[in-house]
N, C-alpha and C positions, 0 to 999 in steps of 0.2 A: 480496421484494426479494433479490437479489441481487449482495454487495458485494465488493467488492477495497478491502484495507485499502493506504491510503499505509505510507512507513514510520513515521512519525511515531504516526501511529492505531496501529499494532500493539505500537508501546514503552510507548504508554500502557497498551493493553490489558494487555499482560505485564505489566506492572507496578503494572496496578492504580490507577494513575493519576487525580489529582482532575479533571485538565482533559478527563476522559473523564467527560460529565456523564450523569445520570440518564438524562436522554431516548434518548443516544447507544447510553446499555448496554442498555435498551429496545430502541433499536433492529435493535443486534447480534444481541438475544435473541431477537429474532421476526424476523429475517434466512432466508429460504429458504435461501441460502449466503452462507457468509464465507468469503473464499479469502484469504489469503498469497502474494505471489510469492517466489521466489527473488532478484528483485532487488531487494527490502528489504533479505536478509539482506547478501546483496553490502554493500549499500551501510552497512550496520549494521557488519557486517564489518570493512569500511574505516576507516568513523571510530572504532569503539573499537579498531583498531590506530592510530590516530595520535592518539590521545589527546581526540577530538572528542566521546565520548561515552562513558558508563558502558548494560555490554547484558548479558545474561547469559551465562553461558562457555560454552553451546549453544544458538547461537538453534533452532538443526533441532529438540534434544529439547525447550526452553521451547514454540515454535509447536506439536510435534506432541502437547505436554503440553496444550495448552491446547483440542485438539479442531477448530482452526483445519484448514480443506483448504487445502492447498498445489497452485501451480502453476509450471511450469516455464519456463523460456523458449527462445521457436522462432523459427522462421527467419519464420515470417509476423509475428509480436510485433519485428522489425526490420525488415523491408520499410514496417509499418506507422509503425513510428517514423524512419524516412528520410523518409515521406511528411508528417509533421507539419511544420505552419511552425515558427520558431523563438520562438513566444510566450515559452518558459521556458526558463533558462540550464541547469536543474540537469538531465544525462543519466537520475540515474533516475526524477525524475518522469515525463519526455518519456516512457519507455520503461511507467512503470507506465501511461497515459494510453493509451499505445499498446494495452498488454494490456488494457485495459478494455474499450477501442473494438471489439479482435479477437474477444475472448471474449462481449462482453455483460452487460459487468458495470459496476455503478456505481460511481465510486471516488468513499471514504468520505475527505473531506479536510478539512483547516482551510487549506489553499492556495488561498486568494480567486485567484491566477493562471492558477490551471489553470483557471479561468472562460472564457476565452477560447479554447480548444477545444470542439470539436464531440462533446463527451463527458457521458455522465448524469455527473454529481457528486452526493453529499450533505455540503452544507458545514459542519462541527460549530460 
């Protein structure tokens, strides 16, 4: 399998997280790829400058500490996300949904909404 963590799955992961349950870290563990985007961190970024969240003081060195592959985002990862209906309000889901779709990866989520795209998901 090959996944693309939401952001939510990766603050768990860093952190070690209960509501990242047995089966899940199973399944990360025997994952072909886990990838990270850039637009977790973005959005990781943003809330814990506005006070939305507690993340670590480098999300770049905690992901690259952690052995995760990272991926970047392209002008096709927007073309693709223009072409989505408007199922989901929040831009970086639409956008991680998008990279999923481009790339071929399943994204790893507890977002029961992102059900409604034409996307592999695995719902924790």
């Amino acid at each position: 399998m090959r996944l693309l963590l939401d952001t939510h799955v990766l603050l768990w992961v860093l952190a070690g997280d209960r509501r990242l349950t047995r089966s899940s870290r199973e399944i990360l563990t025997s994952a072909r790829t886990v990838v990270v985007s850039v637009v977790s961190a973005w959005e990781i970024a943003l809330k814990a400058a506005t006070g939305k969240l507690r993340a670590p003081a480098s999300i770049e060195a905690a992901v690259l500490e952690s052995g995760l592959i990272t991926t970047t985002l392209d002008f096709a990862d927007v073309a693709e996300c223009a072409r989505l209906p408007a199922h989901h309000p929040d831009p970086f889901d639409r956008m991680l949904v998008a990279q999923a779709r481009v790339r071929g990866l399943t994204l790893m989520t507890r977002d029961r909404q992102l059900e409604r795209y034409d996307v592999p998901l695995l719902l924790i």
